[in-house]
Structures are given as C-alpha cells and as structure tokens.
PAVOLO-661135 format. One record per residue (C-alpha): residue number from 1; x, y, z; residue in one letter. Coordinates in steps of 0.1 Angstrom, whole numbers, plus 5000, padded with zeros to 4 digits. Example, Ala and Ser with C-alpha at 12.3 -4.5 7.8 and 13.67 -1.06 7.14 Angstrom:
2
{site 1; {5123; 4955; 5078}; 'A'}
{site 2; {5137; 4989; 5071}; 'S'}
% end
This chain:
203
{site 1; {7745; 1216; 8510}; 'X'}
{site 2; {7772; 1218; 8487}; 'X'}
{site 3; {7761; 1244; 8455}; 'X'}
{site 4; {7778; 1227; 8425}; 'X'}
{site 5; {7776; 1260; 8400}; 'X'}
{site 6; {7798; 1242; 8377}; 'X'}
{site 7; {7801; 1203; 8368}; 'X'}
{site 8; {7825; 1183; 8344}; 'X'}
{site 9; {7810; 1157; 8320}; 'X'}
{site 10; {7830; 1136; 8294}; 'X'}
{site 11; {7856; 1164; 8294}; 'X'}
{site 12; {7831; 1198; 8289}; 'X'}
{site 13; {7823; 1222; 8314}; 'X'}
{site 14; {7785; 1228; 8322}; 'X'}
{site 15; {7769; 1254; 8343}; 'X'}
{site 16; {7742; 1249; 8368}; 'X'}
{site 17; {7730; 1285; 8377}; 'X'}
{site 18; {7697; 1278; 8390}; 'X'}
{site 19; {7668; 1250; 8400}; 'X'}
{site 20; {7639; 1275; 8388}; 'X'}
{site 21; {7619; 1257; 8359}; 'X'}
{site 22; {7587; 1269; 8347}; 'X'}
{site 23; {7582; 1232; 8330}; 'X'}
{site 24; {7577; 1202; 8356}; 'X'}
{site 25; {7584; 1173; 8323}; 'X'}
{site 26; {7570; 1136; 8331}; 'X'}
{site 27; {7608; 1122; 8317}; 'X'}
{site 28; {7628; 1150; 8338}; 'X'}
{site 29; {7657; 1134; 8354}; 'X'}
{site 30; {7651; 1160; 8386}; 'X'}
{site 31; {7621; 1134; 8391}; 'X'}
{site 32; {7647; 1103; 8395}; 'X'}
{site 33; {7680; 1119; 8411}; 'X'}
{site 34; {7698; 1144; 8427}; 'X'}
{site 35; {7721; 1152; 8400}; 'X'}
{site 36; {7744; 1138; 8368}; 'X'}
{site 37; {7771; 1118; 8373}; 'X'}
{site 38; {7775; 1116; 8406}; 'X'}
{site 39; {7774; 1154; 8412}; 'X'}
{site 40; {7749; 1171; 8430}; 'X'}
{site 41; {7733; 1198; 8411}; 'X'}
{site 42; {7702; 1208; 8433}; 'X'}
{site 43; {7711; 1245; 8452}; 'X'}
{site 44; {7702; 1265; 8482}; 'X'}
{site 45; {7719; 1299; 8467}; 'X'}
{site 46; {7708; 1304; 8434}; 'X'}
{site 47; {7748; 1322; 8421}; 'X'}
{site 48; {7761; 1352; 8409}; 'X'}
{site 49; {7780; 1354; 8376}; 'X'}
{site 50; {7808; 1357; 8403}; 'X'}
{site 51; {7801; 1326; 8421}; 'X'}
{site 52; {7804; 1308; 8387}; 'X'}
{site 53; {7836; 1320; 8375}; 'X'}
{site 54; {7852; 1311; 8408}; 'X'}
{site 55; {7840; 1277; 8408}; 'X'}
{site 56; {7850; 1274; 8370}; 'X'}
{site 57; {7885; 1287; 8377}; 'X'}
{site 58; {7888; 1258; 8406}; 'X'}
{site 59; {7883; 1235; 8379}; 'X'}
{site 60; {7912; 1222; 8358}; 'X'}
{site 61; {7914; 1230; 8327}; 'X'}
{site 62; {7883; 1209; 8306}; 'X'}
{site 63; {7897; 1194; 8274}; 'X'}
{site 64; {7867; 1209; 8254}; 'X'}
{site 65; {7865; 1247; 8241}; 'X'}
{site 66; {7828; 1243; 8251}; 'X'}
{site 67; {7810; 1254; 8277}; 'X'}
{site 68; {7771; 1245; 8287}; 'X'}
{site 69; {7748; 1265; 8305}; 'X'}
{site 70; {7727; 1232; 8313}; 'X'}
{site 71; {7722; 1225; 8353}; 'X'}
{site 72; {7689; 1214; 8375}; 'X'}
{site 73; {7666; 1240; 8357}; 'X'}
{site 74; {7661; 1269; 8332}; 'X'}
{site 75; {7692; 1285; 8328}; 'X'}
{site 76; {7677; 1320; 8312}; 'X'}
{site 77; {7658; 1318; 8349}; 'X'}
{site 78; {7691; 1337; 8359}; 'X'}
{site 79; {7696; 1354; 8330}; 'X'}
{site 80; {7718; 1384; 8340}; 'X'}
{site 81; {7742; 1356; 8352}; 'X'}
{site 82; {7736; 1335; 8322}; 'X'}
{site 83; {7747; 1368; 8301}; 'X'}
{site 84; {7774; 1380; 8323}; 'X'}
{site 85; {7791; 1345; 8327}; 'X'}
{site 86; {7788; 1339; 8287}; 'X'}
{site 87; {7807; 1374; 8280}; 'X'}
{site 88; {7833; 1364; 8304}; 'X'}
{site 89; {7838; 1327; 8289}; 'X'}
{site 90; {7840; 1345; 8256}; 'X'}
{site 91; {7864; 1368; 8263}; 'X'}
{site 92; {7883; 1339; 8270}; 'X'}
{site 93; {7881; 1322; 8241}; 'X'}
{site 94; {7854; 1292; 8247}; 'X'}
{site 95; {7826; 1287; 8225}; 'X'}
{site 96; {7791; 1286; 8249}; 'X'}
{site 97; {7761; 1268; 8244}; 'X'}
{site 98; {7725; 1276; 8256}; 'X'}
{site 99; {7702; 1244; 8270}; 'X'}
{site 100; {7673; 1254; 8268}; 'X'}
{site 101; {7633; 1253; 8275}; 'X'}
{site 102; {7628; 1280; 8249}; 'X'}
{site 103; {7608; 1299; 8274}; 'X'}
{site 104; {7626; 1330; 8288}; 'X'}
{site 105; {7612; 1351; 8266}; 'X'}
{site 106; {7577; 1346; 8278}; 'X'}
{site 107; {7586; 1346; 8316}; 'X'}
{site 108; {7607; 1379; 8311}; 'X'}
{site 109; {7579; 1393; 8292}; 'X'}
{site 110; {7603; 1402; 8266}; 'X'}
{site 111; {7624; 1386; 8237}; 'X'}
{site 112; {7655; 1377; 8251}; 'X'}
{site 113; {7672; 1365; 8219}; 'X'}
{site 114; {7693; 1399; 8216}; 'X'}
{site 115; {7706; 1398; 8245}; 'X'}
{site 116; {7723; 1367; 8240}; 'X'}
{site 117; {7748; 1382; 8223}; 'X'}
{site 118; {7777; 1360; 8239}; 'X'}
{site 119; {7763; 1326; 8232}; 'X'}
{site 120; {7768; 1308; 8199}; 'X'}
{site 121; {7744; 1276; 8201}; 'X'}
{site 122; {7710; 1275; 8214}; 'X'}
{site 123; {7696; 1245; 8220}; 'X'}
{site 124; {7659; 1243; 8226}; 'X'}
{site 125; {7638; 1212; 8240}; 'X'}
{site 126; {7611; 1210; 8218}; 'X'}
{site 127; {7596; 1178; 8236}; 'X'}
{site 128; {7568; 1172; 8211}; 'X'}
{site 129; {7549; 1182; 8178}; 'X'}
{site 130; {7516; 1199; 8190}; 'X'}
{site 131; {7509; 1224; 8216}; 'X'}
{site 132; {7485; 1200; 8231}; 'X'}
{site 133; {7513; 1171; 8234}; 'X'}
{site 134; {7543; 1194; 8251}; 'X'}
{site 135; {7517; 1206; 8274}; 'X'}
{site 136; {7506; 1172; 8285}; 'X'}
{site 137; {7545; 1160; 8284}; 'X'}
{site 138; {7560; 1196; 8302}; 'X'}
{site 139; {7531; 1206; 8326}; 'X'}
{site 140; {7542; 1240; 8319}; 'X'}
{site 141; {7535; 1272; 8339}; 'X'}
{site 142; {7523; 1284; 8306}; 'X'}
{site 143; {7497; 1260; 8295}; 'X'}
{site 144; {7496; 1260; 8257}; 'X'}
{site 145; {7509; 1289; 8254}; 'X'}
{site 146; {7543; 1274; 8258}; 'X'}
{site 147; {7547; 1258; 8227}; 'X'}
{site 148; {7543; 1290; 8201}; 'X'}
{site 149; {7566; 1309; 8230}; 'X'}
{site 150; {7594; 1283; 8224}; 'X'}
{site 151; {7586; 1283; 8190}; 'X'}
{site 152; {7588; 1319; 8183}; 'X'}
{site 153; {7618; 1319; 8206}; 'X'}
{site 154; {7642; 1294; 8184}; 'X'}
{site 155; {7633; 1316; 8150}; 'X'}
{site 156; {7643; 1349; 8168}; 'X'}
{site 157; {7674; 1334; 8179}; 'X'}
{site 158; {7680; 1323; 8143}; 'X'}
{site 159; {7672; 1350; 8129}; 'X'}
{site 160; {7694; 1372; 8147}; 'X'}
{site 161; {7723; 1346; 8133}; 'X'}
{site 162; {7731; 1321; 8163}; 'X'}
{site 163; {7734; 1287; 8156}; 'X'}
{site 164; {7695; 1276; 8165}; 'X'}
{site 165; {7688; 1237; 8170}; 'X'}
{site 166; {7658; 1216; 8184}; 'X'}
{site 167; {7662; 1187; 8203}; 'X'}
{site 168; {7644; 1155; 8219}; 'X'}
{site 169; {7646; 1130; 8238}; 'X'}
{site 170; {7638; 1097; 8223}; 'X'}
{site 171; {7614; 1089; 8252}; 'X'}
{site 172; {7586; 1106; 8236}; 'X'}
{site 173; {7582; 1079; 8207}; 'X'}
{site 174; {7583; 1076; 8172}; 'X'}
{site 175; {7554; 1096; 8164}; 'X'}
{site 176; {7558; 1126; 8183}; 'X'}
{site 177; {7592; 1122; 8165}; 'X'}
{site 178; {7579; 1122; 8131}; 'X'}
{site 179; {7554; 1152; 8143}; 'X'}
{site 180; {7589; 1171; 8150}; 'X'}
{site 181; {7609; 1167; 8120}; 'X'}
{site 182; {7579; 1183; 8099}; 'X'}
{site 183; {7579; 1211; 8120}; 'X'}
{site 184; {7616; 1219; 8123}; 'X'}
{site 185; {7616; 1207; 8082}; 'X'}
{site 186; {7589; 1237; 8082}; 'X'}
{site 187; {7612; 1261; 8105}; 'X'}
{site 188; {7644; 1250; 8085}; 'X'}
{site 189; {7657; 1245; 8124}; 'X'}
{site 190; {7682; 1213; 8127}; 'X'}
{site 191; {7663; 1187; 8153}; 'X'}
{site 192; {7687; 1163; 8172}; 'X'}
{site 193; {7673; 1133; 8188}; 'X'}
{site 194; {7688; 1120; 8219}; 'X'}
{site 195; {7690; 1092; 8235}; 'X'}
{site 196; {7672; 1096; 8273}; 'X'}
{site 197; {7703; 1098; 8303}; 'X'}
{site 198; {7692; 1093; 8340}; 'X'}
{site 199; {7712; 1105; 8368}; 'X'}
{site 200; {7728; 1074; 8368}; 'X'}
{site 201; {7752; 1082; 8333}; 'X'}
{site 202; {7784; 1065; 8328}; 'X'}
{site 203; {7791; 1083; 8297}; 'X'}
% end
C-alpha cells in the first residue's frame, strides 16, 4: 500500500495523518471510496511529523499559502504530529487549517485548544443542531456526549483567539440547517455550508 501523508487538491496542500475516527458518519465519503481525487488516502503506518514533511517537500511547490490537516480520519487522532507538523509549516511561512470532528478534547481527556498554538483556522463539523440528531447522523464513540464536547471545543478555541468556524454538509437538509444557524447565531461562531463531495471530485 502506498501511505499518501500528503495530497494536492485544486492547488492546496492537505495532510492525511491518520484513518482513526471516533465518528462512523452515515454521509462519510470513507463509506463510498478509497480516497479524493483519485488519491488514496487509507494507511497501514499511521506517520510521524517526519514522514509528513518529507512527503510535503517531494511535492512541488502548491500555489496556495494554505495548508489542511484534513485526510481519511481525525486529524487531532495524531495530535503530537498534527502540532509538530503545524509549527514546522509555520515557521515556513504557510497559514494551516484544522478539519475537524471537534472531538480531541474529549478523547485526550483534556482540552487541546492551547496546544494548537500553530494553527490559525479550526474548522469544526458540526453535522446537526441537537445532540440527539449528530448522534444519530455520527454514530459517535461518545454517544451524546459528543455534541456539547464539540461544542465546548469550538468556544475554547475561540476564545483563545483562533479563527473558529462551523461547518456542514448540505446533506443533512434544510432543517437541521436552520437548527445550526441558531446555534452558531447563539455561539457568535461563523457556519459554512457545503456542498457534499464524493470521492469522485472533479473540482
């Protein structure tokens, strides 16, 4: 199997550092395909932060200042990777990005959000408006405890001043839509719907 620790997608640089996801989503494109854009992103070695910087230095140079941390699972799964690879992008100049579950807090037991300290967007899947909905969408781990975690995750990272958004996907209907612009009108959190992408994307 060939590890793909980094991939290139309509000129950015994303980072796939691990398949480990404590949500198992009913939309997730891991359900319909092996990877994005005709790379495969599933692993058999889970990298180091050195194993990522190689494969990002055999890359050429991506036109955007702005790299992803956004693979075939959780990135803060591998978090002392996820932190050391985000100093070293930093360091050389690029802006970095956090795509997110919102859950790494909760599965390190800890908050996480100030150790982040090298990432300047976190974007968090919020996936529905109710505790009860997200658990019946995510099947997560956590049960409905996942949705406060998340939650709680997205205004500590605010609050410790990095640039804090929610996301969907518009998959999840216009309701559960509605249901998440109250609550991120409540939060004072930006929410960004997007449009669904298979593993089939042509850009």
């Amino acid at each position: 199997m060939t590890n793909n620790y980094v991939y290139v997608l309509d000129g950015k640089a994303y980072i796939n550092l691990t398949n480990k996801c404590r949500n198992a989503c009913a939309f997730c494109i891991r359900n319909t395909g092996d990877g994005v854009a005709g790379t495969p992103l599933w692993l058999d070695k889970e990298p180091t932060a050195t194993d990522v910087m190689t494969a990002f230095d055999a890359l050429a140079p991506c036109a955007d200042k702005e790299v992803v941390f956004c693979g075939y699972g959780e990135p803060t799964e591998n978090l002392d990777a996820l932190k050391a690879c985000a100093a070293q992008l930093k360091a050389r100049g690029y802006t970095t990005r956090l795509n997110t579950n919102g859950l790494g807090s909760l599965a390190a037991g800890r908050d996480i959000s100030g150790e982040l300290t090298d990432i300047d967007t976190v974007s968090v899947s919020l996936n529905a408006g109710s505790a009860e909905r997200y658990y019946e969408i995510t099947n997560s781990a956590y049960g409905l405890d996942a949705f406060p975690a998340l939650v709680e995750f997205a205004q500590a990272c605010k609050a410790r001043g990095i640039t804090t958004v929610f996301t969907v996907v518009d998959v999840i209907g216009d309701d559960q839509i509605n249901k998440c612009k109250t609550l991120c009108a409540k939060l004072d959190i930006p929410l960004r719907v997007r449009k669904y992408v298979g593993d089939n994307y042509e850009g």
